[in-house]
Each structure stands twice: as C-alpha cells, then as structure tokens.
KOLGU-429299 format. One record per residue: x, y, z of N, C-alpha, C, CB in turn; chain; residue number from 1. Coordinates in nm, 3 decimals. Glycine has a CB too. Example, Ala and Ser with C-alpha at 12.3 -4.5 7.8 and 13.67 -1.06 7.14 Angstrom:
2
NODE      n_xx      n_yy      n_zz     ca_xx     ca_yy     ca_zz      c_xx      c_yy      c_zz     cb_xx     cb_yy     cb_zz   kette    nr
NODE     1.319    -0.569     0.780     1.230    -0.450     0.780     1.320    -0.330     0.780     1.131    -0.447     0.905       A     1
NODE     1.285    -0.225     0.708     1.367    -0.106     0.714     1.290     0.003     0.787     1.408    -0.060     0.572       A     2
END
This chain:
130
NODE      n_xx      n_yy      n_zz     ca_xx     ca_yy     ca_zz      c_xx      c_yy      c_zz     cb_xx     cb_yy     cb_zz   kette    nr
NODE     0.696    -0.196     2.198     0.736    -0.335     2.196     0.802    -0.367     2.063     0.616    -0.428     2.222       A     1
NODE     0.911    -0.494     2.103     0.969    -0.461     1.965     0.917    -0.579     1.892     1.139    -0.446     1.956       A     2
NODE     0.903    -0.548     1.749     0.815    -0.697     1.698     0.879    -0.699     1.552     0.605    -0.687     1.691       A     3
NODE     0.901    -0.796     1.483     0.936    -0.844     1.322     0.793    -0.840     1.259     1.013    -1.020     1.305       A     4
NODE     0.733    -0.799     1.127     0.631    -0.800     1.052     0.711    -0.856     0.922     0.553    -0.657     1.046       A     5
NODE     0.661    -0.988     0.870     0.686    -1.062     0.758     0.569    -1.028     0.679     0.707    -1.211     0.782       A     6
NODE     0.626    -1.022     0.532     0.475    -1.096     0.422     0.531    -1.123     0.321     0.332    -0.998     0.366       A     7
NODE     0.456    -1.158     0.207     0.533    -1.201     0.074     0.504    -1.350     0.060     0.704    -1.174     0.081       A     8
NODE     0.444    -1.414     0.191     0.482    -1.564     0.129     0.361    -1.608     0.047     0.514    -1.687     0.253       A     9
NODE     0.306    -1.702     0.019     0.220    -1.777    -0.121     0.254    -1.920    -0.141     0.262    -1.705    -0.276       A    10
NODE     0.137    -1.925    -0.261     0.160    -2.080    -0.296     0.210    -2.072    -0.458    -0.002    -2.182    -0.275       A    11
NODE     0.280    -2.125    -0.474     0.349    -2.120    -0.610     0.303    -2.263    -0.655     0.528    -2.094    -0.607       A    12
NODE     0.382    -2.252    -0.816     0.446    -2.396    -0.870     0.601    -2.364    -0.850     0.405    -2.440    -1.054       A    13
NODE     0.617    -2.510    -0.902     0.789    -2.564    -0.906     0.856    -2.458    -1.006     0.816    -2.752    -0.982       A    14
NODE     0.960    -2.379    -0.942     1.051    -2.296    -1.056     1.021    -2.161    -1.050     1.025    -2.338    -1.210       A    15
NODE     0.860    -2.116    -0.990     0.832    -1.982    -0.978     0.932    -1.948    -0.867     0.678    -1.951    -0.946       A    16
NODE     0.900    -1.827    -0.857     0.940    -1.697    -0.745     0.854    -1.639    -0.625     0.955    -1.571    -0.825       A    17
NODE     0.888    -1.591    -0.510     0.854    -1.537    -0.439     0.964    -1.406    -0.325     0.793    -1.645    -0.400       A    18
NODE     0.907    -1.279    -0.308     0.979    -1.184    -0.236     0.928    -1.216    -0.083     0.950    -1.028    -0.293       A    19
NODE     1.011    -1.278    -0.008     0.951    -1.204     0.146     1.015    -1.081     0.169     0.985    -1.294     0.291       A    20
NODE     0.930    -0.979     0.305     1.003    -0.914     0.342     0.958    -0.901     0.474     1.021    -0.818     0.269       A    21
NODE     1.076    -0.832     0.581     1.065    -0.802     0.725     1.067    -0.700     0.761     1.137    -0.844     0.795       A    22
NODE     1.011    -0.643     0.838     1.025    -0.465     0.845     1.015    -0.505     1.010     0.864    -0.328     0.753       A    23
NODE     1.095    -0.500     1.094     1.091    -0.456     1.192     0.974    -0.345     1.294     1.189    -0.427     1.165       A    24
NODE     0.988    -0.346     1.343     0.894    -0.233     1.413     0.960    -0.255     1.597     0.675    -0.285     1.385       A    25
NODE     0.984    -0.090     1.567     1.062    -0.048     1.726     1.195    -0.032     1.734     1.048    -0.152     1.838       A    26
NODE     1.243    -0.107     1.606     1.387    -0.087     1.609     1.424    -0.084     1.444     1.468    -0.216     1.701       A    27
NODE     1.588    -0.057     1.432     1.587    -0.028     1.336     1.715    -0.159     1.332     1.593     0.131     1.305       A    28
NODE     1.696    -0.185     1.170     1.751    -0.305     1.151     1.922    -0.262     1.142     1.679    -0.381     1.011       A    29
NODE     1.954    -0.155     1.157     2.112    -0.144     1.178     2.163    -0.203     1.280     2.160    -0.017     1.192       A    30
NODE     2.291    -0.285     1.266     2.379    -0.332     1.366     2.305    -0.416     1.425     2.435    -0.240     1.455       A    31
NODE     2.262    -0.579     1.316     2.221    -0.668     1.368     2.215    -0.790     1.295     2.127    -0.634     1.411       A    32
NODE     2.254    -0.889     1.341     2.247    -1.048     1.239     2.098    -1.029     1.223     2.297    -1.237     1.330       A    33
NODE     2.035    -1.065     1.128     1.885    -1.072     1.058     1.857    -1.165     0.990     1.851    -0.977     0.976       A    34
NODE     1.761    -1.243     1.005     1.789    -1.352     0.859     1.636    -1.413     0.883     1.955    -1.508     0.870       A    35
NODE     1.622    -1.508     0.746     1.522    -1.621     0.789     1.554    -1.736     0.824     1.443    -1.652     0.707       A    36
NODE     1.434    -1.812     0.912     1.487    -1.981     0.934     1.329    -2.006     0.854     1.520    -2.067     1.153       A    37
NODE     1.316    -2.149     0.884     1.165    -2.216     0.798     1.180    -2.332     0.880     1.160    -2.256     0.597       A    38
NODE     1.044    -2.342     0.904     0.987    -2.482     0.993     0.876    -2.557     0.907     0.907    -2.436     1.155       A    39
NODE     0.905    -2.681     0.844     0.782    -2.778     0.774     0.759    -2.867     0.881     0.821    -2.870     0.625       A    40
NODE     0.603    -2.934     0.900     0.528    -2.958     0.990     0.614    -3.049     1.018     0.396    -2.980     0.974       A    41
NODE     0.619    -3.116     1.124     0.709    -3.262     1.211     0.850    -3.222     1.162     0.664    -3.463     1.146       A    42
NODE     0.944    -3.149     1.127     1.075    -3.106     1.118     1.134    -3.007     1.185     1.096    -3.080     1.017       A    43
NODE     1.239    -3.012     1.206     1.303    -2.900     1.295     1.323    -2.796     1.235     1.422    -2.927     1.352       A    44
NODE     1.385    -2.698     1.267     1.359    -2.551     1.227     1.538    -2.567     1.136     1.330    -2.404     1.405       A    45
NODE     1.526    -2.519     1.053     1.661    -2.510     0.921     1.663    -2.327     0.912     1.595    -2.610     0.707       A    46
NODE     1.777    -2.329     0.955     1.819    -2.147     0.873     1.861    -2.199     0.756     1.969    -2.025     0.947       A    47
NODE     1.819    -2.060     0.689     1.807    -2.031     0.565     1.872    -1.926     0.516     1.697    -2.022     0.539       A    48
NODE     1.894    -1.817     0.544     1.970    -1.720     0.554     2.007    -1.639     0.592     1.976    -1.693     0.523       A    49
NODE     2.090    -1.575     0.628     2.130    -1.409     0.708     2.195    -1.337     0.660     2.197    -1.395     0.826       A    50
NODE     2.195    -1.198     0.705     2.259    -1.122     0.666     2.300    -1.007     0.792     2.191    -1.084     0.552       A    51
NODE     2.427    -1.022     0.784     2.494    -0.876     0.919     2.494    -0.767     0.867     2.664    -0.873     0.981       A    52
NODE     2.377    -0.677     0.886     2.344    -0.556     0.845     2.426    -0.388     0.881     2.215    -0.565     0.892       A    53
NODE     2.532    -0.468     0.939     2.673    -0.361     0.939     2.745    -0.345     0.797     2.803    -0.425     1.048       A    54
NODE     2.754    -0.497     0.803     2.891    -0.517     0.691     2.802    -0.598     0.570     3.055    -0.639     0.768       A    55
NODE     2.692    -0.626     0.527     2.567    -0.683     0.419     2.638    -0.841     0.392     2.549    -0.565     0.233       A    56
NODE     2.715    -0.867     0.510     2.772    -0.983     0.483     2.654    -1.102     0.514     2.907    -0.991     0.571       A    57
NODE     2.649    -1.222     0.394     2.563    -1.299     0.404     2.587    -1.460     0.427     2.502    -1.269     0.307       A    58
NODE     2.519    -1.540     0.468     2.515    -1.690     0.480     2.359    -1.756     0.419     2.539    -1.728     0.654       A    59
NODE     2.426    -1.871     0.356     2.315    -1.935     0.296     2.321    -2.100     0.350     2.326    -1.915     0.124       A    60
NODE     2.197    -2.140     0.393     2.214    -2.299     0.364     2.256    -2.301     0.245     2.091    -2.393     0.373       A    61
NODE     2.290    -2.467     0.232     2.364    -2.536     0.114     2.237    -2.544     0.060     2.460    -2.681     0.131       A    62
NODE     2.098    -2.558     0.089     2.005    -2.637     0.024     1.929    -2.500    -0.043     1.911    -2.748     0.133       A    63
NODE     1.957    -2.396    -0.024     1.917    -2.303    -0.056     2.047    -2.200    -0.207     1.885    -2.246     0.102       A    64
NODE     2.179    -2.210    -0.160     2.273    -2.155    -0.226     2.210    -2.146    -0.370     2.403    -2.231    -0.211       A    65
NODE     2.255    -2.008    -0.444     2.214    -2.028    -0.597     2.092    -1.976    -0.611     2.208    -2.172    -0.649       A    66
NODE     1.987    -1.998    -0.517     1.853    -1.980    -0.546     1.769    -1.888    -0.449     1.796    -2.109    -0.551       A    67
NODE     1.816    -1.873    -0.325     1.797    -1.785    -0.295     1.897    -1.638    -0.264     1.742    -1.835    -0.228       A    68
NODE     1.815    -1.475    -0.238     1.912    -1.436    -0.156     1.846    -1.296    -0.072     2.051    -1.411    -0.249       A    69
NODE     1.928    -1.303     0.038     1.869    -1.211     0.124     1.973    -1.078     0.099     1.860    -1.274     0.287       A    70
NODE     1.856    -0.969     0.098     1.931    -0.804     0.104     1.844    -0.755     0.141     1.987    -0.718    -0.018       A    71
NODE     1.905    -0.585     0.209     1.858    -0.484     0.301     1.847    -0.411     0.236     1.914    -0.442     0.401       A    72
NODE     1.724    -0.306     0.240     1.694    -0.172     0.167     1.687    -0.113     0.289     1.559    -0.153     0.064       A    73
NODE     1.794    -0.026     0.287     1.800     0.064     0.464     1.708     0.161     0.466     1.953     0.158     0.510       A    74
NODE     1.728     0.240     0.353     1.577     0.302     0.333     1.425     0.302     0.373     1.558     0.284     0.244       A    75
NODE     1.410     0.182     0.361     1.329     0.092     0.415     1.336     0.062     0.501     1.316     0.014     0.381       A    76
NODE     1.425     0.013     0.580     1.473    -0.028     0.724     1.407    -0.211     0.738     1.386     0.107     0.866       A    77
NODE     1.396    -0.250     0.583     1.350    -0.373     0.572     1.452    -0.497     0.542     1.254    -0.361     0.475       A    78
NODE     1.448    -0.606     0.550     1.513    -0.706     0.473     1.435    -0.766     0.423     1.589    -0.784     0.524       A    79
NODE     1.459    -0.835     0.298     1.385    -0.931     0.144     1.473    -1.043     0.159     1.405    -0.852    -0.048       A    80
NODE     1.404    -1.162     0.137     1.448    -1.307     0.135     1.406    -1.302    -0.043     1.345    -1.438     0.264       A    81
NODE     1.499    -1.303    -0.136     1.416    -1.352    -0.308     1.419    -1.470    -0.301     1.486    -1.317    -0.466       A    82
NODE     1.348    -1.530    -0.350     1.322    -1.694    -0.356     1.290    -1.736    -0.487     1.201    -1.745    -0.263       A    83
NODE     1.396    -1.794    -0.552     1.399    -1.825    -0.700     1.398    -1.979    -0.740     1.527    -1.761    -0.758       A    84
NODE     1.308    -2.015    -0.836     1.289    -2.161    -0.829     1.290    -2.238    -0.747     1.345    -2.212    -0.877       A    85
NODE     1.175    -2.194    -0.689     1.126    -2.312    -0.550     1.076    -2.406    -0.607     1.011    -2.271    -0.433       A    86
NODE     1.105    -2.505    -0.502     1.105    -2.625    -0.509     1.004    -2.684    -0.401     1.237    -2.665    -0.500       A    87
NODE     0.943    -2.835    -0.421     0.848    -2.868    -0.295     0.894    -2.866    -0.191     0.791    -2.979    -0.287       A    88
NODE     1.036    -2.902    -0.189     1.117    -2.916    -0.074     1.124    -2.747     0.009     1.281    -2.981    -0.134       A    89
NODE     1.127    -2.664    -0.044     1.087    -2.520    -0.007     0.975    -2.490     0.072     1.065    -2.449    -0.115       A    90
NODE     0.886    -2.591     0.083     0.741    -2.559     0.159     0.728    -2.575     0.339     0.624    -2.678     0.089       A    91
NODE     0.729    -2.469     0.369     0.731    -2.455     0.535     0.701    -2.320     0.557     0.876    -2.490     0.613       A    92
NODE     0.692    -2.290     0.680     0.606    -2.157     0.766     0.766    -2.100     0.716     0.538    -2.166     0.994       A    93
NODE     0.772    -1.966     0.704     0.909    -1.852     0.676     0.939    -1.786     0.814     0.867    -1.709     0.553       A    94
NODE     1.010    -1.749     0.915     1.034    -1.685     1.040     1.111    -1.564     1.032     1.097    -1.772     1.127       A    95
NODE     1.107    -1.480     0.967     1.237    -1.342     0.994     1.230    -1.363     1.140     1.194    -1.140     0.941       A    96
NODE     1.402    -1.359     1.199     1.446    -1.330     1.296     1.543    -1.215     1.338     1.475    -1.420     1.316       A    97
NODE     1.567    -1.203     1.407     1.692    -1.078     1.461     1.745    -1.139     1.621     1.599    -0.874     1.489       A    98
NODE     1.791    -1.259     1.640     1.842    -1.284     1.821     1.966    -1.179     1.822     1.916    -1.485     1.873       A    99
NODE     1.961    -1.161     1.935     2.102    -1.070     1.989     2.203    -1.186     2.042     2.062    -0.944     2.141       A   100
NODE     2.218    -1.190     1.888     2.390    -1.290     1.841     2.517    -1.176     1.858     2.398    -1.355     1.617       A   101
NODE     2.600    -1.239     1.885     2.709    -1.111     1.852     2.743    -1.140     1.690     2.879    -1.119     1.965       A   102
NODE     2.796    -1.062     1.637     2.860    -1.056     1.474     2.883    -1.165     1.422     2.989    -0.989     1.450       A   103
NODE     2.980    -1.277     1.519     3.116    -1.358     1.481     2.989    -1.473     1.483     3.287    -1.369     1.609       A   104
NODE     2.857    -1.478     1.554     2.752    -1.603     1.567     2.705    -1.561     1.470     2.651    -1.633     1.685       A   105
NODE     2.662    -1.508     1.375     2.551    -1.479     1.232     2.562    -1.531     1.165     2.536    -1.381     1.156       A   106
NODE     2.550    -1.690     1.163     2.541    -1.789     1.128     2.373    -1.838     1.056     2.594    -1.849     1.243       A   107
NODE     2.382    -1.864     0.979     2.194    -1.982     0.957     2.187    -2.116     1.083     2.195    -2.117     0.735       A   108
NODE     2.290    -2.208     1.139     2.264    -2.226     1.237     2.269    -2.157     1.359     2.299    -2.295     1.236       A   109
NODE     2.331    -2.041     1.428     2.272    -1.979     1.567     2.192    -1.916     1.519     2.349    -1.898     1.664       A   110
NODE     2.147    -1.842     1.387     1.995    -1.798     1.374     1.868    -1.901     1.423     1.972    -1.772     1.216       A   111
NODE     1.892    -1.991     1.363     1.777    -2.133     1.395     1.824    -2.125     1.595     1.852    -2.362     1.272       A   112
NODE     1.933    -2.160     1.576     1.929    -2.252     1.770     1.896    -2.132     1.855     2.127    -2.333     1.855       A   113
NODE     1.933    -1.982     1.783     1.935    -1.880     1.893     1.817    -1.835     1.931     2.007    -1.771     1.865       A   114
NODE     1.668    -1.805     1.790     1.604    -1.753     1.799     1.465    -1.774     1.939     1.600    -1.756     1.679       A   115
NODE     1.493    -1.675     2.028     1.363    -1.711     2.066     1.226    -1.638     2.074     1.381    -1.748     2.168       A   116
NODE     1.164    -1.668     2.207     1.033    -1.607     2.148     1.062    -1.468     2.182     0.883    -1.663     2.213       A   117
NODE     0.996    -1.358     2.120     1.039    -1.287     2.076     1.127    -1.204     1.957     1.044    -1.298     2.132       A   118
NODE     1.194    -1.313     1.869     1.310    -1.290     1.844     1.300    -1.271     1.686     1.400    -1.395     1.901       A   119
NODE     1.168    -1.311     1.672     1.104    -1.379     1.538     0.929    -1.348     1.572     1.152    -1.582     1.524       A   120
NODE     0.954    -1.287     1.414     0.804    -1.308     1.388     0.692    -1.416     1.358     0.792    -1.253     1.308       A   121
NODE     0.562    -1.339     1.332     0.449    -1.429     1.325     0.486    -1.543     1.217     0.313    -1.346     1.284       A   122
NODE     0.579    -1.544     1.108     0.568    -1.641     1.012     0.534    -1.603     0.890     0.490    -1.728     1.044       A   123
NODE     0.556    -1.686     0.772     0.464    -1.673     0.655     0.481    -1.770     0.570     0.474    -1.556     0.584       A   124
NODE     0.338    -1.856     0.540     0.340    -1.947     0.466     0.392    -1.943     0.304     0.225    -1.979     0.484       A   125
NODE     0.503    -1.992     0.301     0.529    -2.055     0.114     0.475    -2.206     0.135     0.745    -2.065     0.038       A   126
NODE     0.432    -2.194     0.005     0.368    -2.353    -0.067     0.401    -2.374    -0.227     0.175    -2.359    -0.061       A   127
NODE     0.498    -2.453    -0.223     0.540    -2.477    -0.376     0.491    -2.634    -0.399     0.727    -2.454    -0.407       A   128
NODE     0.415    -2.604    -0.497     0.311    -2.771    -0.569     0.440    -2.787    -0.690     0.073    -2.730    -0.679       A   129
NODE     0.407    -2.930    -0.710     0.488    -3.000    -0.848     0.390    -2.974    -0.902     0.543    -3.158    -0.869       A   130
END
C-alpha cells in the first residue's frame, strides 16, 4: 500500500526553525509533483509548497516565500520542507502530499484542491508561540 510518512514537526518560538520530512513508502518519489499543504483548526487547507521531482522545479505560497524551502535528497527518496523564522501565523497540522497531477498542475493550489484521501499523509503538528 502506498502511504506518505511525515515528521519533523514541533513547537517552537517566533524566528526559530524547523526540518519536515516525507519519505514515501511503496513508491519512489521520482516523476511526481510532491509538496506540503497545512490546515489550522476552522481554516481551509493553504499549499505551501512543491516541488516536480523530475525537473526540482519549485512553488511557494506568497505567505511563505523567503522563509521557507522545499528539496529532495533522492538518495533518500525523501523530501524536506526547511522552515525558517516561523511565525504564529505558521501554526497548523503539516500534510506531505503526492496527487497524480500531471507536471503543468504542480501548483500549491492543485496540491491543496487535488489532494485526496490517500494522497497525503498522517500530518504533523508545528506550533510557533510569540
């Protein structure tokens, strides 16, 4: 069965850091849009970033640009979200996804609208305090 395994997330302060990462299991992360979205309680789900693991080509929300960034260690067969000076506004469940987007959709929004169940893992809590 094919499944996403996240970890890395935590509770910080304002300005620290945090690594997620996704390791797949069953498949291998070649030749696929990949990214995270984040859901805070009563809000809709916001992508956050991706990356097309053909070409390491990436997309960022605006609210994220600068501060975060997502890359692949193929080696690994993992992807890392770095998360640099978080902010409170940063605090929500983390989702690595992989939907079977074609290339030209690897977008942070069809990551968010596409993902379904299945498509995305269990989650992982960040918590950034002022």
């Amino acid at each position: 069965q094919l499944s996403l395994v996240e970890s890395g997330g935590g509770s910080v302060q304002t300005g620290e850091s945090l690594r997620l990462s996704c390791a797949p299991s069953g498949y291998t992360t070649s030749n696929k849009c990949m990214g995270w979205f984040r859901q805070a309680p009563g809000k809709e789900r916001e992508g956050v970033a991706t990356i097309l693991t053909t070409t390491t080509r990436t997309q960022y929300a605006d609210s994220v640009k600068g501060r975060f960034t997502i890359y692949q260690e193929d080696s690994a067969n993992t992807v890392y979200l770095q998360m640099d000076s978080l902010k409170p506004e940063d605090t929500a469940m983390y989702y690595c996804a992989a939907p079977p987007i074609p290339a030209a959709w690897c977008t942070v929004e069809r990551l968010a609208e596409r993902s379904g169940v299945g498509d995305y893992g269990q989650g992982t809590q960040v918590t950034v305090s002022s």
